[in-house]
Structures are given as C-alpha cells and as structure tokens.
Backbone as CSV, one residue per row, in Angstrom:
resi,resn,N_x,N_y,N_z,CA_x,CA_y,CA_z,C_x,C_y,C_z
1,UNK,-102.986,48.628,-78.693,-102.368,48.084,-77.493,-103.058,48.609,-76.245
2,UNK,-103.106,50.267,-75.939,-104.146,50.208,-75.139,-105.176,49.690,-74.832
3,UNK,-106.044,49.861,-75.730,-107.664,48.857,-75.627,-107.664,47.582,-74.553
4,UNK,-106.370,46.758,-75.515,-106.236,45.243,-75.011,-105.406,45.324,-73.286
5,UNK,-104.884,46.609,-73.022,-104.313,46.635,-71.704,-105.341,47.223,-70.485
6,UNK,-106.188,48.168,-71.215,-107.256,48.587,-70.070,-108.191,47.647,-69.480
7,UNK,-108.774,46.679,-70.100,-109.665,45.517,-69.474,-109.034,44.926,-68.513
8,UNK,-107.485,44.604,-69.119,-106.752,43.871,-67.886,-106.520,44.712,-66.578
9,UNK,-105.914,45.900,-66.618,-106.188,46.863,-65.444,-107.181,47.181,-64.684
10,UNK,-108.503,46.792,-65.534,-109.286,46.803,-64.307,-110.081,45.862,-63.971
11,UNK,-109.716,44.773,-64.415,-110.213,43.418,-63.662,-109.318,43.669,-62.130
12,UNK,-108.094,43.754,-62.062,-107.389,43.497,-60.211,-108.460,44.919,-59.378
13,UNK,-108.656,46.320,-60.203,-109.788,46.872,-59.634,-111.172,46.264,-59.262
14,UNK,-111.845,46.035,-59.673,-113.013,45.215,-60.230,-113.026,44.156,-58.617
15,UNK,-111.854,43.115,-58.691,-111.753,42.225,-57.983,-111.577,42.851,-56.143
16,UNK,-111.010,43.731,-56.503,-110.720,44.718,-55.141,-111.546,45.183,-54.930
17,UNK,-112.597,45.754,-56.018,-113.906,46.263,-54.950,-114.752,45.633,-54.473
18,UNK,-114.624,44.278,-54.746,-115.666,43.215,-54.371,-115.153,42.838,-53.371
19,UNK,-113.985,42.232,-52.889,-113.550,42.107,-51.626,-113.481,43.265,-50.389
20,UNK,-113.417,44.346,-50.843,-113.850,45.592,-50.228,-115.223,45.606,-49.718
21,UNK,-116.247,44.834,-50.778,-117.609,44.906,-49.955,-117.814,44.030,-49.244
22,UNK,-116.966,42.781,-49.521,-117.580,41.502,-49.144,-116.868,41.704,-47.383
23,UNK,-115.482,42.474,-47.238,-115.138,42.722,-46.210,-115.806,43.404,-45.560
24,UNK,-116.081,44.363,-45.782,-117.378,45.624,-45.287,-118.457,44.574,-44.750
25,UNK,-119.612,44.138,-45.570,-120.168,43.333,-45.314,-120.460,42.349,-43.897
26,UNK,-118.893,41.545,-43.875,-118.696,40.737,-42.967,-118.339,41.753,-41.800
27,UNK,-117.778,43.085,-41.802,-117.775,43.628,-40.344,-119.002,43.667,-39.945
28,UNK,-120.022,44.201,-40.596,-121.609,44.670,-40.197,-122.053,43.642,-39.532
29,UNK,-121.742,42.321,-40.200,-122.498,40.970,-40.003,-121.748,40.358,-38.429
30,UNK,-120.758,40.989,-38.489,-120.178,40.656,-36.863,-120.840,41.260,-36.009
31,UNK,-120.589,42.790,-36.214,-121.184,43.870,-35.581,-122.841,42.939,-34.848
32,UNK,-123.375,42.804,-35.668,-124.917,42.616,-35.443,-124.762,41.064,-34.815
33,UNK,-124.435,40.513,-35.546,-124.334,39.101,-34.075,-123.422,39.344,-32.831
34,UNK,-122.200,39.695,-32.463,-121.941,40.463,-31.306,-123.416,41.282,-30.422
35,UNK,-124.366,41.889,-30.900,-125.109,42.701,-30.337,-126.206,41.393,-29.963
36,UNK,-126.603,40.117,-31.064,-127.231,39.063,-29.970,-126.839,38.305,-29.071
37,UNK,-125.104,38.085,-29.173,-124.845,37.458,-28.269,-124.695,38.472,-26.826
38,UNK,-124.812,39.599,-27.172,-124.724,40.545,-25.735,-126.500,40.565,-25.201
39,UNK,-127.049,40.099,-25.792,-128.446,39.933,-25.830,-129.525,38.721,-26.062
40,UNK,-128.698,38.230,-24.927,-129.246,36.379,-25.523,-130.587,36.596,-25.276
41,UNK,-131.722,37.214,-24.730,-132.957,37.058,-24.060,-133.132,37.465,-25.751
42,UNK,-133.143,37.862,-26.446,-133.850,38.507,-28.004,-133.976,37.041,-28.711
43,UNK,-132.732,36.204,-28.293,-133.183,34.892,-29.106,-133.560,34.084,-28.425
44,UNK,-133.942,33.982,-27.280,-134.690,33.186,-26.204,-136.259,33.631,-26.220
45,UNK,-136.351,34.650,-26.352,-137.610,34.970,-26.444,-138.160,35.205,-27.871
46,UNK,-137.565,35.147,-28.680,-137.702,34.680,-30.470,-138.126,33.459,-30.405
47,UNK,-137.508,32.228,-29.879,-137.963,30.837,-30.230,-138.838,30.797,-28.971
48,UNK,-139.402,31.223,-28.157,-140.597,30.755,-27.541,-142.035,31.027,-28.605
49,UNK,-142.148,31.918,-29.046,-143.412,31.660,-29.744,-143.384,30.803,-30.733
50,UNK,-142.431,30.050,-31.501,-142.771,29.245,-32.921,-142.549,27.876,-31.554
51,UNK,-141.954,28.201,-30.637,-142.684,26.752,-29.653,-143.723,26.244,-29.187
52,UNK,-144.291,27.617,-28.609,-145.875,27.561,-28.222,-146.597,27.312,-29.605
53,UNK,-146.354,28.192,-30.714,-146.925,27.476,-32.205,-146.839,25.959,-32.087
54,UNK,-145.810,25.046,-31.657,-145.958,24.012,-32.145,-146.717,23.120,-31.527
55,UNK,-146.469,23.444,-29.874,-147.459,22.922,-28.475,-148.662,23.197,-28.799
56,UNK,-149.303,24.399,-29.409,-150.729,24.828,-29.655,-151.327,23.739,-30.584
57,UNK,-150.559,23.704,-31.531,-151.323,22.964,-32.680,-151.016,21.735,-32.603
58,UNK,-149.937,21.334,-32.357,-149.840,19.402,-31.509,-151.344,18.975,-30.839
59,UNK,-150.844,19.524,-29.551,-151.625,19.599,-29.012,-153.344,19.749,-28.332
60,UNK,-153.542,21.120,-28.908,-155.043,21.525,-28.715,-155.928,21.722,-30.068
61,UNK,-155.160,21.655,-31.173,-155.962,22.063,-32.622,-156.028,20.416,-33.472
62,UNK,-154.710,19.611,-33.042,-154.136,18.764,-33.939,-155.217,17.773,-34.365
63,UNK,-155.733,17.560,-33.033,-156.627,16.462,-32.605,-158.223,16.794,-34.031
64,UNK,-158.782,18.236,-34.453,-159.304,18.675,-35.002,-159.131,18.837,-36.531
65,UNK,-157.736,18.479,-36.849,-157.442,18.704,-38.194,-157.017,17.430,-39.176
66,UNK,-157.951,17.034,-40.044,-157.292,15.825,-40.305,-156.032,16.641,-41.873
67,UNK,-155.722,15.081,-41.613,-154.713,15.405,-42.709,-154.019,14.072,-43.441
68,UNK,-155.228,13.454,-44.519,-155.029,12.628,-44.896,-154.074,11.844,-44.909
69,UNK,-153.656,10.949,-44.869,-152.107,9.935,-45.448,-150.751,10.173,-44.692
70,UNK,-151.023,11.845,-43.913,-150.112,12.390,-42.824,-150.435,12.464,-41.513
71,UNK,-149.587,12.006,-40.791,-149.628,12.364,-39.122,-149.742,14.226,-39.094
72,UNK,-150.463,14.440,-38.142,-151.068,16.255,-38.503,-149.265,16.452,-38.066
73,UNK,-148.491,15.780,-36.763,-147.120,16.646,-36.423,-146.081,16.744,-37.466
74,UNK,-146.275,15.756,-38.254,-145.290,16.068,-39.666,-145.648,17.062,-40.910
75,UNK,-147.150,17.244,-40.125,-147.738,18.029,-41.697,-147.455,19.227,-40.829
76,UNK,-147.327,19.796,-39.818,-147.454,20.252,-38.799,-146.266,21.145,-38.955
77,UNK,-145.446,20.331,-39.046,-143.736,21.262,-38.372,-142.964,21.747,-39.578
78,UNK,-143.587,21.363,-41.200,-142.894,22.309,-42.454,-143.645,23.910,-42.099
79,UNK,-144.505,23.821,-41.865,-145.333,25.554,-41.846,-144.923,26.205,-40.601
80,UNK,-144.917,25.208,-39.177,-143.881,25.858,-38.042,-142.177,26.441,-38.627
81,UNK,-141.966,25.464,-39.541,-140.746,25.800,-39.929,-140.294,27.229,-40.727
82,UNK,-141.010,27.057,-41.550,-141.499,28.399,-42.601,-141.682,29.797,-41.945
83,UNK,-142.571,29.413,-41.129,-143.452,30.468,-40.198,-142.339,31.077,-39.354
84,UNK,-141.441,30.117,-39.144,-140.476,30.997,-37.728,-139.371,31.416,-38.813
85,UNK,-138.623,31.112,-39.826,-137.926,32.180,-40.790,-138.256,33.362,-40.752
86,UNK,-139.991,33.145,-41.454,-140.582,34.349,-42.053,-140.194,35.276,-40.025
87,UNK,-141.269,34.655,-39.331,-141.089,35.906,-38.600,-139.695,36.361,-38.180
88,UNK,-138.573,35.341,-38.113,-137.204,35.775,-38.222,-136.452,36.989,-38.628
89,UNK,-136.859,37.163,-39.686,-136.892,37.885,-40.352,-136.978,39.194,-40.354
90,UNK,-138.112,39.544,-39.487,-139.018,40.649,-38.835,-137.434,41.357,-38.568
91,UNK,-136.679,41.024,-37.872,-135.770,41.011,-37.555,-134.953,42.395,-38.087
92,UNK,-134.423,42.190,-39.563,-133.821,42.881,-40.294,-134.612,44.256,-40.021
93,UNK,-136.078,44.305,-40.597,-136.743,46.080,-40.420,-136.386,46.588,-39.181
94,UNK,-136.501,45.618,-37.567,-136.409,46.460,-36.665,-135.527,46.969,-36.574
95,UNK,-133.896,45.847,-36.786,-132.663,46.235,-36.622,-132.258,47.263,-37.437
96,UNK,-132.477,47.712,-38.853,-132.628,48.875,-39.692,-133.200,50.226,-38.885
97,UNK,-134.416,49.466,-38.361,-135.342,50.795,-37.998,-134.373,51.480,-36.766
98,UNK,-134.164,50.718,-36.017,-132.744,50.851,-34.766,-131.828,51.977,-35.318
99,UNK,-130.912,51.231,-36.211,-129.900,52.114,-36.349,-130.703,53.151,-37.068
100,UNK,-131.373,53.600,-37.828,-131.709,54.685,-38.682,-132.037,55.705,-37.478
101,UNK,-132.785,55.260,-36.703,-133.246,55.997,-35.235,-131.929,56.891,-34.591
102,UNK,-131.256,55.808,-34.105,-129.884,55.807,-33.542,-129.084,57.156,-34.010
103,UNK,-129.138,57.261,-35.218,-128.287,57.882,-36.050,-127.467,57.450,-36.527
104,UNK,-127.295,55.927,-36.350,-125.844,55.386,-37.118,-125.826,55.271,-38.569
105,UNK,-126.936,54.973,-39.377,-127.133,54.842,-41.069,-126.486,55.692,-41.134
106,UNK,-126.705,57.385,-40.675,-126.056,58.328,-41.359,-124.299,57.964,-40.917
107,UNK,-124.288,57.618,-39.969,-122.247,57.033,-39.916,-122.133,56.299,-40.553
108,UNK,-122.457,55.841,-40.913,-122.441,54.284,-42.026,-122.094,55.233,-43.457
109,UNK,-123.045,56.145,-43.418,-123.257,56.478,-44.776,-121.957,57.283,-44.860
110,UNK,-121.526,57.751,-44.247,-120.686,58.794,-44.146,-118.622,58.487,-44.134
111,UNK,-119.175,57.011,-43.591,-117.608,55.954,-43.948,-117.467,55.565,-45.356
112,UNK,-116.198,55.435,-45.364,-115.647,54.742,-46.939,-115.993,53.594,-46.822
113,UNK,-116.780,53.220,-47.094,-118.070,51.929,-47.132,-118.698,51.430,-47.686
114,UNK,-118.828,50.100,-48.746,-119.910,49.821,-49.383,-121.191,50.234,-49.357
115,UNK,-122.144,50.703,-50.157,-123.592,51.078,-49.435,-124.464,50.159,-49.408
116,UNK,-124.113,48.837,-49.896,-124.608,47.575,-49.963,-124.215,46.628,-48.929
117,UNK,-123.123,46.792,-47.813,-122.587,46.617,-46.760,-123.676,46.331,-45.465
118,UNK,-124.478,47.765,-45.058,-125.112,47.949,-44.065,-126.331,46.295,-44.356
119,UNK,-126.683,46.800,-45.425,-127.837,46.025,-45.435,-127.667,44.960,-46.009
120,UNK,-126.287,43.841,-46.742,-125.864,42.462,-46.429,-125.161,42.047,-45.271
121,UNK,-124.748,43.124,-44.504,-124.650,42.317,-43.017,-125.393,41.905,-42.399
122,UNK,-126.636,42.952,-42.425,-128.233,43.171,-41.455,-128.500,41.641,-41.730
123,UNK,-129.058,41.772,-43.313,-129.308,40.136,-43.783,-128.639,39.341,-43.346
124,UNK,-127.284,38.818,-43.324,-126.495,37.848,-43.202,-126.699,37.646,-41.397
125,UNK,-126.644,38.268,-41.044,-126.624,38.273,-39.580,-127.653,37.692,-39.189
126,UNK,-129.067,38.137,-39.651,-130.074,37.688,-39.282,-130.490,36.328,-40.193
127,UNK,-129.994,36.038,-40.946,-130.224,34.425,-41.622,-128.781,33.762,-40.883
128,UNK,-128.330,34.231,-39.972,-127.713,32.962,-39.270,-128.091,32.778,-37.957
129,UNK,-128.424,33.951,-37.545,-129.768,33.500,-36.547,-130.724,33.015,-36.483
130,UNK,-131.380,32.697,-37.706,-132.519,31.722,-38.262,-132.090,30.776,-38.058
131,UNK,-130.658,30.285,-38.530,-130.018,28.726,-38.434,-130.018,28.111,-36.873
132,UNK,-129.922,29.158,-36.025,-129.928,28.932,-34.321,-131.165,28.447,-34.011
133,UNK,-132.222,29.393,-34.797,-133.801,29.193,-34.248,-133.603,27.540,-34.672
134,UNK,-133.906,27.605,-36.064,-134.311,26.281,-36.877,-133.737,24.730,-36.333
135,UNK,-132.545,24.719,-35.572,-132.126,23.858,-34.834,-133.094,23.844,-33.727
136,UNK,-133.204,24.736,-32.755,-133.773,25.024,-31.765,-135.099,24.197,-32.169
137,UNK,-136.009,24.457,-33.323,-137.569,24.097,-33.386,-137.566,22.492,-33.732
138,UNK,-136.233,22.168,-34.514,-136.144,20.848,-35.051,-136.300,20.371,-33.638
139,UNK,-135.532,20.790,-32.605,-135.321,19.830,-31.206,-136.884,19.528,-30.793
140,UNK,-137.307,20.232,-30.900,-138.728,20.613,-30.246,-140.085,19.341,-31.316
141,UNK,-139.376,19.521,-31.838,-140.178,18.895,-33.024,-139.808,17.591,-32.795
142,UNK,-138.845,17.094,-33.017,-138.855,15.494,-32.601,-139.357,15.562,-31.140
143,UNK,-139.405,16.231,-30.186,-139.796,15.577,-28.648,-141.478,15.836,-29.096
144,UNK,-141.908,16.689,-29.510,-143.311,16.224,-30.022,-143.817,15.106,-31.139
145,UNK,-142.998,14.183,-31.385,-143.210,13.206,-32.342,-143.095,13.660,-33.859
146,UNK,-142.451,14.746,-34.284,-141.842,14.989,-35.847,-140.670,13.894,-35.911
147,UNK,-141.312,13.861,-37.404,-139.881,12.430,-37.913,-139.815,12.454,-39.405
148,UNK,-138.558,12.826,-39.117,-137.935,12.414,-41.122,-138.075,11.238,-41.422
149,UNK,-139.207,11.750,-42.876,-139.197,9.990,-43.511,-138.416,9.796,-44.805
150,UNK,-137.473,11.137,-45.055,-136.763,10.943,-46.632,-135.430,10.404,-46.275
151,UNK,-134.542,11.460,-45.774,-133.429,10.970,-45.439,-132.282,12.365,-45.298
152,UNK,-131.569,12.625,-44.248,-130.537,13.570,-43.977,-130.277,14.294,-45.080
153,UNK,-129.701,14.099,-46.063,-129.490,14.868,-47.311,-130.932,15.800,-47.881
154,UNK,-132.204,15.501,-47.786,-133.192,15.502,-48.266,-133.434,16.915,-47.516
155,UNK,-133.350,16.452,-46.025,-133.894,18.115,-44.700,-133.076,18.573,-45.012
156,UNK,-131.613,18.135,-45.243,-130.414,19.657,-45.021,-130.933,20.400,-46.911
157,UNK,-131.825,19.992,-47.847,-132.346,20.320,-48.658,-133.401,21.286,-48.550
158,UNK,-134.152,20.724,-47.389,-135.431,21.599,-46.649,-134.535,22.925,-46.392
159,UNK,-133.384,22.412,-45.053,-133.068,23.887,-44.373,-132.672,25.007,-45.532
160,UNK,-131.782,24.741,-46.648,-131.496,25.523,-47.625,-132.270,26.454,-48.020
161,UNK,-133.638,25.483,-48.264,-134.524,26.233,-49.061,-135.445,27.634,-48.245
162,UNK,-135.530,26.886,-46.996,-136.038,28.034,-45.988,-135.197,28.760,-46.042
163,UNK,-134.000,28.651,-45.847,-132.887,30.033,-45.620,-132.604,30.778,-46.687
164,UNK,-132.523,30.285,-47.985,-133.214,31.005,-48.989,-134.307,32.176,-49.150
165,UNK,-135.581,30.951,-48.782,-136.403,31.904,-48.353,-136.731,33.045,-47.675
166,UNK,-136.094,32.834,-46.136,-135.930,34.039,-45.310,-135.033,35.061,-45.613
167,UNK,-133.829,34.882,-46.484,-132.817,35.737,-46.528,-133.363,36.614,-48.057
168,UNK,-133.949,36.057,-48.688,-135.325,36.990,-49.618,-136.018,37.487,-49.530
169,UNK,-136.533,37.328,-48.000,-137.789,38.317,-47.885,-137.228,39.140,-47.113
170,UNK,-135.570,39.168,-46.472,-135.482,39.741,-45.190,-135.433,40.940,-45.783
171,UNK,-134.725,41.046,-47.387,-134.229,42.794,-48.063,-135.807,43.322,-48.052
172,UNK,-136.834,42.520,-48.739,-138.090,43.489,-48.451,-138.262,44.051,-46.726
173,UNK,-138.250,42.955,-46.023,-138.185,43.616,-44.465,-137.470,44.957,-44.505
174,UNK,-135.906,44.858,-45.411,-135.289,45.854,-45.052,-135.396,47.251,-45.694
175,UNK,-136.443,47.236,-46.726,-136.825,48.501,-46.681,-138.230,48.716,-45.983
176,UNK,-139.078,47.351,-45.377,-139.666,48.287,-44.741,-138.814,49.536,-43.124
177,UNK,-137.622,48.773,-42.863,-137.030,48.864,-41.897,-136.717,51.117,-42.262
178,UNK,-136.190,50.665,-43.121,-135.407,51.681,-43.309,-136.470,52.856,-43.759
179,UNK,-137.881,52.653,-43.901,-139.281,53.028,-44.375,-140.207,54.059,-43.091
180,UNK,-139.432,53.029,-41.847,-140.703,53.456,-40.872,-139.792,54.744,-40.274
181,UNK,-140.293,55.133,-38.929,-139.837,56.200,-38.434,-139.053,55.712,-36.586
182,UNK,-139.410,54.326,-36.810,-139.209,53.392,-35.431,-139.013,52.224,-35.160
183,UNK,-138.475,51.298,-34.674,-138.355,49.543,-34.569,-139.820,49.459,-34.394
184,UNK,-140.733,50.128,-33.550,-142.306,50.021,-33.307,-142.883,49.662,-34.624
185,UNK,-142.911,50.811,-35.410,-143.694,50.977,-36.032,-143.123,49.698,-37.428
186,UNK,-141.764,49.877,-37.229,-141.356,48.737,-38.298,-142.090,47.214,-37.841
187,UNK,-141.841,47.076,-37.064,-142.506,45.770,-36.404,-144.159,45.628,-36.544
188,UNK,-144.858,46.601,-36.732,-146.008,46.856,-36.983,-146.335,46.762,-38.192
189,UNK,-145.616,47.826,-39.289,-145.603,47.389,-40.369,-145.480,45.716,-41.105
190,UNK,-144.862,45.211,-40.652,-144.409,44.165,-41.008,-145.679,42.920,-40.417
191,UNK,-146.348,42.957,-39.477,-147.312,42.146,-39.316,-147.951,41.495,-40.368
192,UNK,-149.380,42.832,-41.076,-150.136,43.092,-42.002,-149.154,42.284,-42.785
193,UNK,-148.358,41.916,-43.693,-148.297,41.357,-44.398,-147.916,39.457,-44.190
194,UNK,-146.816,39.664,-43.165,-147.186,37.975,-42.435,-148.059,37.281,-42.146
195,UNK,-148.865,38.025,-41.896,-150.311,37.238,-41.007,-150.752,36.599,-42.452
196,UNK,-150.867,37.173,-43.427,-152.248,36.902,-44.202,-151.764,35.752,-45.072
197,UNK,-150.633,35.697,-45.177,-149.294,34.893,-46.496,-148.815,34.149,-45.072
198,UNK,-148.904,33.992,-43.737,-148.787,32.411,-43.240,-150.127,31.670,-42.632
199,UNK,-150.933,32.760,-42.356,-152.610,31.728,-42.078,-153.216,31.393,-43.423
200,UNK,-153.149,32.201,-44.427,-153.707,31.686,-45.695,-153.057,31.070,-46.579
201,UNK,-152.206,30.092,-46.406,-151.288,29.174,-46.167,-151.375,27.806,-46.459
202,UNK,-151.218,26.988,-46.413,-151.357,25.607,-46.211,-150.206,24.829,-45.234
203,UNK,-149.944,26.012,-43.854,-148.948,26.009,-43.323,-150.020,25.260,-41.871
204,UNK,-150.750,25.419,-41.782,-151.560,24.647,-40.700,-152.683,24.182,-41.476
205,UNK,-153.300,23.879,-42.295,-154.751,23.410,-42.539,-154.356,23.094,-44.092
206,UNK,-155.059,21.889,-44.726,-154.639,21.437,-46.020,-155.259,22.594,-46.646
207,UNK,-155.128,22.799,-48.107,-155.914,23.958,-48.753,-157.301,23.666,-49.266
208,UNK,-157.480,22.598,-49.731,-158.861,21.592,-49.722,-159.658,22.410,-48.604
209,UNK,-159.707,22.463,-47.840,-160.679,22.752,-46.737,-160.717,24.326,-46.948
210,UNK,-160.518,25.292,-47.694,-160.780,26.935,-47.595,-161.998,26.745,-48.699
211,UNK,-162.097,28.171,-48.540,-163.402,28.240,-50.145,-162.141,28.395,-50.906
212,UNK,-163.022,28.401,-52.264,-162.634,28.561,-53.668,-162.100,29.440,-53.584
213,UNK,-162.121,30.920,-53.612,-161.100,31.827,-53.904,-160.251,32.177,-53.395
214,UNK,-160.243,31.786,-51.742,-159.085,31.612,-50.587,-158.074,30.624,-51.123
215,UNK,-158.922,29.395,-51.477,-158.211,28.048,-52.077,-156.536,28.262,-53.218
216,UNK,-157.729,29.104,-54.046,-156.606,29.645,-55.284,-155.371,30.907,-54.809
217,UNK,-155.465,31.631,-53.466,-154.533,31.944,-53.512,-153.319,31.300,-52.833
218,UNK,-154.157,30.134,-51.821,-153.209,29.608,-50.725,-152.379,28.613,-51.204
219,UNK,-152.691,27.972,-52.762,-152.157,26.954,-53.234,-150.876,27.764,-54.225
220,UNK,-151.006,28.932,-54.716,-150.276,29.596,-55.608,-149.179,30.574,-54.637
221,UNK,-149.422,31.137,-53.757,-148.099,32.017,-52.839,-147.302,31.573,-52.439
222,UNK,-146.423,32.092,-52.572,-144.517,31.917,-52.386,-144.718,31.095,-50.857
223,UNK,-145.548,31.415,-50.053,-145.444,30.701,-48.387,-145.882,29.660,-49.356
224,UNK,-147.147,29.362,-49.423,-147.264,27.801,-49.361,-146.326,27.100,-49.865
225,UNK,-145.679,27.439,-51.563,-145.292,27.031,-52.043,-143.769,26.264,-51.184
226,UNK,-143.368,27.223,-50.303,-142.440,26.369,-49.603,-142.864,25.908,-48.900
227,UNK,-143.612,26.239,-48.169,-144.036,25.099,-46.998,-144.204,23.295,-47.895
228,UNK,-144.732,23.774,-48.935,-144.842,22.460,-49.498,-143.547,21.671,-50.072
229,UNK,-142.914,22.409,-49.856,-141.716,21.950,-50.761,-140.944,21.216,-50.008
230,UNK,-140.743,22.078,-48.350,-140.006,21.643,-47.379,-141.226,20.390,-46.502
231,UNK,-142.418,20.231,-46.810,-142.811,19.191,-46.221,-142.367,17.948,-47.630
232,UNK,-142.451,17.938,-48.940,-141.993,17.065,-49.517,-140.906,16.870,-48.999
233,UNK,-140.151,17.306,-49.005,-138.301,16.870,-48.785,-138.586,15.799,-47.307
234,UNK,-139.437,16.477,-46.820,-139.052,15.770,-44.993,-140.084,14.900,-45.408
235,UNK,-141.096,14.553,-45.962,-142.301,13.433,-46.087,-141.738,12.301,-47.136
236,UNK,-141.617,12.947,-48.390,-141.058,11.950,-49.468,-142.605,12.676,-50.083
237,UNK,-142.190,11.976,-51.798,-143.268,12.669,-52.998,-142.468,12.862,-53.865
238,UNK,-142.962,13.728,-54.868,-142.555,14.343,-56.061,-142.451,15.843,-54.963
239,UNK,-140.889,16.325,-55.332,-140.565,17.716,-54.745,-140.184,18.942,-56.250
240,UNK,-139.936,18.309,-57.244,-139.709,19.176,-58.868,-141.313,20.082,-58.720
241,UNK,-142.335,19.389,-58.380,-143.338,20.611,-58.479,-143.656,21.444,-57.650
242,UNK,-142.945,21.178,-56.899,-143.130,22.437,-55.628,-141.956,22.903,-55.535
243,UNK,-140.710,21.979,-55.532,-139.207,23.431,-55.082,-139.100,24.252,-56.593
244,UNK,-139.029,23.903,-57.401,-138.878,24.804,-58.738,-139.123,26.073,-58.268
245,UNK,-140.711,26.002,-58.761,-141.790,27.246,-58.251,-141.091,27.982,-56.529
246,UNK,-140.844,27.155,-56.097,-140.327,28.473,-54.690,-138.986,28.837,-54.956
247,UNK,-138.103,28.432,-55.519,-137.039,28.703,-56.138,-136.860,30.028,-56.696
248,UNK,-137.822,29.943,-57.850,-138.396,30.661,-58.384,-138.795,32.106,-58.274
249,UNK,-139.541,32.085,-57.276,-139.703,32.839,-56.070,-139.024,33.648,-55.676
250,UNK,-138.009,32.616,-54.723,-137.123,33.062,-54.083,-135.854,34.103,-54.630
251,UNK,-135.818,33.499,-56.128,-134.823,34.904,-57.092,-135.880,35.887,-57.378
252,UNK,-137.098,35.760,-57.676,-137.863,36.888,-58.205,-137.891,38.077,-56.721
253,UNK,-138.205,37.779,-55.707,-137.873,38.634,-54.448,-136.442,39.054,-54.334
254,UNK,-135.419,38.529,-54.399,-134.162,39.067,-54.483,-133.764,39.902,-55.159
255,UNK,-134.845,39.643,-57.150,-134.660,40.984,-57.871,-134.918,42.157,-57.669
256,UNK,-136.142,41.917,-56.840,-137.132,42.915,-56.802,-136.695,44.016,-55.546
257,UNK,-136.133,43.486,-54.579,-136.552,43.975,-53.195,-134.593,44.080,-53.184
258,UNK,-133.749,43.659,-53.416,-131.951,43.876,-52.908,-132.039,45.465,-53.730
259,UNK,-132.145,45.986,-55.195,-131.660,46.971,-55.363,-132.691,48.138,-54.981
260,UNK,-133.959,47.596,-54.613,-134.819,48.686,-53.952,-134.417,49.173,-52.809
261,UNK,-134.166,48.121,-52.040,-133.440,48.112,-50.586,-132.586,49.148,-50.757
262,UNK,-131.537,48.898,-51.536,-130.282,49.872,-51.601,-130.172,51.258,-52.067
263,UNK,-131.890,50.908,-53.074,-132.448,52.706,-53.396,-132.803,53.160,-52.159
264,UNK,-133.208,52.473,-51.161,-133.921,53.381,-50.293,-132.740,53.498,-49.192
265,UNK,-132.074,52.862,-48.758,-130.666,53.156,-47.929,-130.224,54.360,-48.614
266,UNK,-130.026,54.289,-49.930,-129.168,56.076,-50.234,-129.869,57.541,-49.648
267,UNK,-131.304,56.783,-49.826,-132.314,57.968,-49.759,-132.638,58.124,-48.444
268,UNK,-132.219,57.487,-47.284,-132.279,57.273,-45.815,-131.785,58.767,-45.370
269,UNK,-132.471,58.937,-43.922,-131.626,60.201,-43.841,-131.875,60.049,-42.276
C-alpha cells in the first residue's frame, strides 16, 4: 500500500515545483522587460542597424547581386530577418554580464528561487523583444518592396521558426554572459562568433557564388539553414528540406547549451 501511495504524493509536489519555477521565471521575465521599457533608446537603437542592413543592401549592394528567379529584396529580408534575432540575442550575455557585475546573480542565488529562473526569464524577455524588433523590420521591409508570396499562415510559420531560433542560441549567449568579466567584454565575445555564421551565410549572397570549401560550410550551418527555411515559407518551394534540418538544430542547441547554461550559473560567483 505504501509503494502505490508514494507516487501519488508526489506528483501534487512534482506539480508545485514546476509552477514555482515557471512563477519565478515569469517574475525575472517582467523584471527585465520593465528595465526596456524604462529604456526605450536600447530598442530604438537595436532596430536601427538591421535597418540600415536593409537600406545598405536594397539599395547600394542589391543592384550588384543577382539572384536568380528572386527579386534580390525578397531574397534579401529572410537573412535581414535571421540576422537581427541572432544579434538580438547578443542581448541575453550582456544582460547576464550586467547583473553578474552588479552583484545581483549572487541575490538571485541566494533567494528561494529556481536556479533555472534567472536565466529563463533573461531568455524569455529577450525573445519577446525580438517579436518587437521583427515587426519593426517587417514594416521596413514592405516600404522597401518585400512581399509575401505564400500566404499569412506560411510567415507566422517563418516568425516561429526564427524565434525558435533566437531563443536557442540566446542560452549559449547566456553562458557566454555569465563567462565574461563585463557587458563589454560579453558583447565582444559574442561578435567572433556572429560575424562568421551570418556573412558565411547565404543570408546576403546565394552560396553558388563562394569557393568550394566556403560553399560546403555555408550551405550546411544552422544560419543558413534557417535563413533558407524562412525564405521558403515567405517565397513558396519545397520547405520539408530546409525546416526539418533547422528544427533540428534548433533542439540540438537547446540540449547542448540550457543545462550548460545552468552549470555555469551555479558556478557564477
């Protein structure tokens, strides 16, 4: 009779500690959007550069790049799209690097608190600020001549998949965050690896046009792979061979990088 009564006793535990985090969680995730809306210039000056990205290459590059069977502004605005997540993102290390500075991790650490809390708010917070940008670039994008040729259901398919995306890479951000010794240096850190995984890309230039061994990595990395995925959805094509594979992806980074994250938050000091 025991046996069969202890499982049941601690399922209403079980269920309570999950709402315990998920509550935890959602304070952090207030916490940190409260601090952009006291700080609107951080997201005003966030979406000016993936704007000037889009004016640059409309504009002064577009004219230079062909792009077979596509208008360059539609081939144009999935890798603008991509590109401003990813740097979105950036986001999470500084805001980590902040509080660790601050001294607050250690208050954090020191409350009756999920320890998985700090750093799914950080995330959550900052993938709904992505959703602000991503409206923001869509606007921008139709007044430069971007146009859905699949159909409404198809982009709100696109946005998913980016936010996916960004909210996967943001836990790696977040141990670089929690890694550095500064928002500086986190922000620094974090370059070196953007730059090379969104110019070597197929986020501005088809992959056809690199050499051969550039070729093979720009067609196989998690960026292209969405960029391609989210230009199928908004172009029309076959999208099974490209969203799978970023899908894909997108859980293999979540394995990899959420409980590392949370190794390195314990080990924070």
């Amino acid at each position: 009779m025991t046996a069969s009564v202890l499982p049941e006793a601690a399922m209403p535990m079980k269920r309570s500690r999950i709402r315990r985090t998920v509550g935890d969680a959602m304070v952090v995730t207030e916490r940190n959007l409260i601090g952009y809306v006291r700080i609107p210039e951080s997201l005003f000056f966030s979406s000016v550069q993936p704007i000037m990205f889009v004016l640059l290459f409309r504009y002064v590059f577009g004219g230079a790049i062909a792009t077979p069977g596509m208008n360059y502004v539609d081939y144009l605005m999935a890798g603008i799209f991509v590109q401003t997540v990813m740097f979105g993102s950036i986001n999470t290390s500084i805001g980590l690097a902040e509080d660790l500075q601050k001294g607050l991790i250690e208050r954090f650490r020191s409350l009756p608190m999920a320890r998985s809390a700090v750093l799914a708010g950080r995330t959550t917070s900052d993938l709904l600020r992505n959703i602000v940008v991503i409206v923001i670039i869509t606007l921008v994008g139709f007044a430069v001549g971007f146009r859905i040729h699949t159909n409404a259901l198809a982009f709100g398919g696109a946005v998913l998949l980016m936010l996916f995306f960004a909210y996967a890479i943001s836990w790696g951000f977040a141990c670089i965050g929690l890694s550095a010794p500064n928002s500086e240096v986190a922000q620094l850190m974090a370059f070196p690896i953007l730059f090379p995984l969104t110019f070597a890309s197929t986020a501005f230039v088809p992959a056809s046009t690199m050499p051969g061994w550039l070729r093979a990595f720009a067609e196989h990395q998690p960026v292209s792979l969405v960029i391609n995925s989210v230009r199928a959805l908004t172009e029309g094509g076959p999208t099974a061979r490209w969203v799978i594979p970023a899908l894909i992806w997108c859980v293999v980074l979540l394995v990899l990088f959420v409980p590392l994250a949370v190794w390195r938050y314990r080990r924070s000091t």
